[in-house]
N, C-alpha and C positions, 0 to 999 in steps of 0.2 A: 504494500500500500504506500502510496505517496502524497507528500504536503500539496494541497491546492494552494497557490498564492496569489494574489488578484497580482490582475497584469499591472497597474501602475508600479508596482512594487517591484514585476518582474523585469522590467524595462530597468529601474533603476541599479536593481543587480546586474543586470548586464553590464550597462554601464560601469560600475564598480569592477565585474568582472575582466571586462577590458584592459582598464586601468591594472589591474593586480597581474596580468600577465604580461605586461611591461614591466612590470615593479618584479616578477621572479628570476629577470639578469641580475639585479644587483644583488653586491652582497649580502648575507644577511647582517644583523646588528649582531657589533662582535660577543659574540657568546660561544667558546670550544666546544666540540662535539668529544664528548668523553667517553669514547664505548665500555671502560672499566665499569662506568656506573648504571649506563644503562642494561650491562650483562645481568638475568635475572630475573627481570623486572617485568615478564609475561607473566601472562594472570594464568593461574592454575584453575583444576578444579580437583573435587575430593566428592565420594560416594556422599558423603554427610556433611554436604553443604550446599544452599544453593543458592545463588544471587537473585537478590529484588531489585527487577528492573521499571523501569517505565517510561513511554513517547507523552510528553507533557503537553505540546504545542508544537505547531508550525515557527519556522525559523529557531531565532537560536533561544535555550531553555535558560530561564532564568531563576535566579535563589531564589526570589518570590514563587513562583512556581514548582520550585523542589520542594523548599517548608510547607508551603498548604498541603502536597499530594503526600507528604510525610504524616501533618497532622492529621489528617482526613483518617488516616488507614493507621497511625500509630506504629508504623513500622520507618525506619531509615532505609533510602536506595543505597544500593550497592551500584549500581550505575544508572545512565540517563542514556538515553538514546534521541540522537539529533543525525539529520539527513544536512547534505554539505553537498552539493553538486559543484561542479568544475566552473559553473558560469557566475559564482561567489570568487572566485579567483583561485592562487594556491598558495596562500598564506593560514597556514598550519590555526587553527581558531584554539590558542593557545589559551584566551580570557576565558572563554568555557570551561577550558577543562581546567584550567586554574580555580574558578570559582567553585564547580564542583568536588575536587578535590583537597580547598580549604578548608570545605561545610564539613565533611567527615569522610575525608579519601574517599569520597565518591569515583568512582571512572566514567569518562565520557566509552561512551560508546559511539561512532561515529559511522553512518552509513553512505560510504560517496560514492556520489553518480556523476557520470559522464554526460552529463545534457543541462538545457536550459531550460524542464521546462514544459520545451514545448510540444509535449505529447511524445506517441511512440515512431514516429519518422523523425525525429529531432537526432540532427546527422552531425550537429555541431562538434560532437566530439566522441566520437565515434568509435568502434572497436578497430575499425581497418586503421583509422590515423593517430590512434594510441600505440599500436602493432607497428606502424610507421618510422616511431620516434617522435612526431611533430610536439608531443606533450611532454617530451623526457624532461625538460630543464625545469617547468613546473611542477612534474612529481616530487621531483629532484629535491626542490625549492621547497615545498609540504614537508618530505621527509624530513629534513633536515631542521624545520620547525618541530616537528615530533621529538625528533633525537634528543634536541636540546631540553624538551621541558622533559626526560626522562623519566616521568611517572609512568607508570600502566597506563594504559589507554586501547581499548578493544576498535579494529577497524575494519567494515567487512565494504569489500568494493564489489558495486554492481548486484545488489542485491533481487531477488526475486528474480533472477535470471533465466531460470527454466518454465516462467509465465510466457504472456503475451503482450501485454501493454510498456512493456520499457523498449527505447529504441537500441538498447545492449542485449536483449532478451533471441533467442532463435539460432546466435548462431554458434554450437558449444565449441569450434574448434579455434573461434577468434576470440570469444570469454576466457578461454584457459590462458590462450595465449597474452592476453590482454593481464589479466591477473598476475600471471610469471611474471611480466616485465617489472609489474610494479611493486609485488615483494623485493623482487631481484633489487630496483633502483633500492627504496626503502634500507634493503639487508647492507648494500654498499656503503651507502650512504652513515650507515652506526644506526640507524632508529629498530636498534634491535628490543628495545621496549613497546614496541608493536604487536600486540596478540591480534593475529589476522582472524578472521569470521569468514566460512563460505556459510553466505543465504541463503537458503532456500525457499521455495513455495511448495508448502504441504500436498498440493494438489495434482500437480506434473510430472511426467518424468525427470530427472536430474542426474542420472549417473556420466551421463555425458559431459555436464560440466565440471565436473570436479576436480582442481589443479592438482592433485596430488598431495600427499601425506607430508610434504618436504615441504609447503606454501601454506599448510592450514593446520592452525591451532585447535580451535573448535568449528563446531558445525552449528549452525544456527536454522529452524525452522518457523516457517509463518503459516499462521492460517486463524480462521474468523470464524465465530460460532453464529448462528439465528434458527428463530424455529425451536426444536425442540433437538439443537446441537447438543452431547456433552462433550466434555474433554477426552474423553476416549476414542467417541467416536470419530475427530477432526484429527487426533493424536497418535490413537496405537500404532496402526499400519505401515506412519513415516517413519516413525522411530522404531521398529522392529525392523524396518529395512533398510536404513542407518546403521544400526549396532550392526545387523549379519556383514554390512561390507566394508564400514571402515571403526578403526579404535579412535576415534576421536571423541572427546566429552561435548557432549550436545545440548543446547539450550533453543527453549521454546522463543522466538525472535520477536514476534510480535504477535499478540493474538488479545481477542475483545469477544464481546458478544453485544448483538445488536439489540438492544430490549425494547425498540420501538414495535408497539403492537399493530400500526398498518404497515408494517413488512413482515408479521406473522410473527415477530417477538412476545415475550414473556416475563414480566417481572420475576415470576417466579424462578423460570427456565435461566433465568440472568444469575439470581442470587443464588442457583445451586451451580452453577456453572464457575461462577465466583470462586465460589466456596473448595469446590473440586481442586481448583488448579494446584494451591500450594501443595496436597497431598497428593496427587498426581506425580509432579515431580518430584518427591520424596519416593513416592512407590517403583516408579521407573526408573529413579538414579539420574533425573534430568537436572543439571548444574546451575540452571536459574529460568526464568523469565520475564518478558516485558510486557504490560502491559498497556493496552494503546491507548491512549485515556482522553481522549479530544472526540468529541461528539461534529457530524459534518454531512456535509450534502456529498453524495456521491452515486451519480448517473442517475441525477433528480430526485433521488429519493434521500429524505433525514434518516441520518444513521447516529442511533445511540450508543455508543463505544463507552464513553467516558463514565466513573463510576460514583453515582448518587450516594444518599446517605446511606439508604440499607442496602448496597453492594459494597461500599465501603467497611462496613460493619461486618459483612458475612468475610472478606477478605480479611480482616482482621484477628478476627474470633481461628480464624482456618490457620494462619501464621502463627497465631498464639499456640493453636492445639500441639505443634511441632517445632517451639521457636528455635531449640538446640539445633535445628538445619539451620535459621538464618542468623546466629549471633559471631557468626567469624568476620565476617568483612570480606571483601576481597584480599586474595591471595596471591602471592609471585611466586617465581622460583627460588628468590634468595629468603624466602619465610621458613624453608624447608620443607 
């Protein structure tokens, strides 16, 4: 799923984004790329632990908006999740994960996409002219902004790519290819504090994109419940056929439930679905998830995602039943 953003806004990102790719020749502001400290510092996972994630809002996610979705649910995020597309420019959004990471080592989780934007023929920055080179001095220029703030920081590129609506989406032998270069830049570069994400969509095939064991840390999956969805039923299948083909620790990426009743939702079906989730990934050994929490028009119809009082309530009560999974925090490699 992707941010809708009115076009006045999206014009002006451009514009910024223009600007910021002129600005990824010069050097950066002098700050050493120390790979001794960033060695490590990829986020683990553990059978008995699972991160509390969550998608706040469109554009970038702010402390005011981390505290309410904190207070609401009584529980601290372990990460945020924010989408970053290339026509933002590639200047590493370094204040985000600063500010999250002040509040209480939160981790950005960060999803970037190759486009502006403008729907799924949006060619602007494309898997062929990634695969090119055209974009190496700005990945370059991102990495290298990563390297430096060397905290953890989760980053899954070209998400949902085995859908149909992303213009990265269809073609798996220029995704993988596209993906290699940019760990490869990233790895070069020291922004070895990079835990990479392949994304998935619960719904598709997907064995065809997948970079290999050498380029991905975790695995990540998405998918949306309505109707009389549970978590099983949207969950079991992709995750039993994840674990049979690769050993990577898997997290649910983004998932919600619609509870608007003229699309066939359910308050009810909402709050057990809620409630479901944190036990779910305790029972399957799933390492965290996010959930999507912005209510939004999407192909005309109002979509209820986001979580009212007594969904908040039932998420709460459901974290509480099992809190010993979420009182670690996130985890590196140098915690042991």
């Amino acid at each position: 799923m992707f941010p809708i953003i009115p076009a006045a806004i999206v014009a002006s990102l451009l514009i910024g984004g223009c600007a910021a790719q002129k600005e990824k020749k010069e050097s950066p502001a002098e700050e050493k790329i120390d790979r001794k400290r960033n060695d490590g510092q990829k986020i683990t996972a553990s059978d008995d632990n699972i991160y509390n994630g969550a998608f706040l809002q469109d554009g970038k996610p702010t402390l005011k908006s981390v505290i309410k979705y904190e207070k609401s649910t009584r529980e601290p995020l372990d990460f945020v999740v924010f989408f970053h597309a290339f026509a933002l420019g590639f200047a590493f959004p370094r204040d985000i994960c600063e500010m999250l990471y002040k509040h209480h080592k939160t981790a950005a989780f960060i999803k970037l996409e190759p486009w502006t934007w403008r729907g799924g023929e949006d060619i602007t920055y494309s898997l062929d002219k990634i695969n090119s080179g055209l974009f190496d001095d700005g990945i370059e220029y991102f990495a290298q902004g990563a390297a430096k703030w060397r905290k953890p920081v989760f980053i899954a590129f070209g998400h949902e790519m085995n859908g149909t609506w992303y213009p990265w989406a269809g073609n798996p032998g220029n995704y993988v290819l596209a993906f290699k270069r940019i760990v490869d830049i990233f790895n070069k570069t020291g922004a070895t504090n990079v835990t990479w994400v392949w994304n998935i969509d619960a719904r598709f095939d997907f064995k065809d994109y997948y970079p290999g064991d050498k380029y991905v840390d975790f695995i990540a999956v998405d998918n949306y419940g309505s109707s009389h969805d549970t978590v099983s039923q949207l969950f079991d299948n992709i995750i039993t056929a994840l674990r049979t083909i690769y050993k990577k620790p898997v997290i649910i990426g983004e998932t919600s439930y619609d509870g608007n009743t003229r699309n066939g939702g359910s308050q009810a079906y909402k709050q057990r679905y809620v409630k479901d989730l944190p036990k779910y990934c305790k029972n399957k050994k799933i390492s965290g998830f996010v959930w999507f929490n912005l209510d939004k028009v999407e192909e005309g119809r109002f979509k209820q995602w986001s979580l009212g009082w007594r969904y908040r309530n039932a998420l709460k009560d459901s974290i509480n039943s099992i809190q010993t999974c979420f009182d670690k925090g996130i985890k590196t490699q140098s915690d042991g």
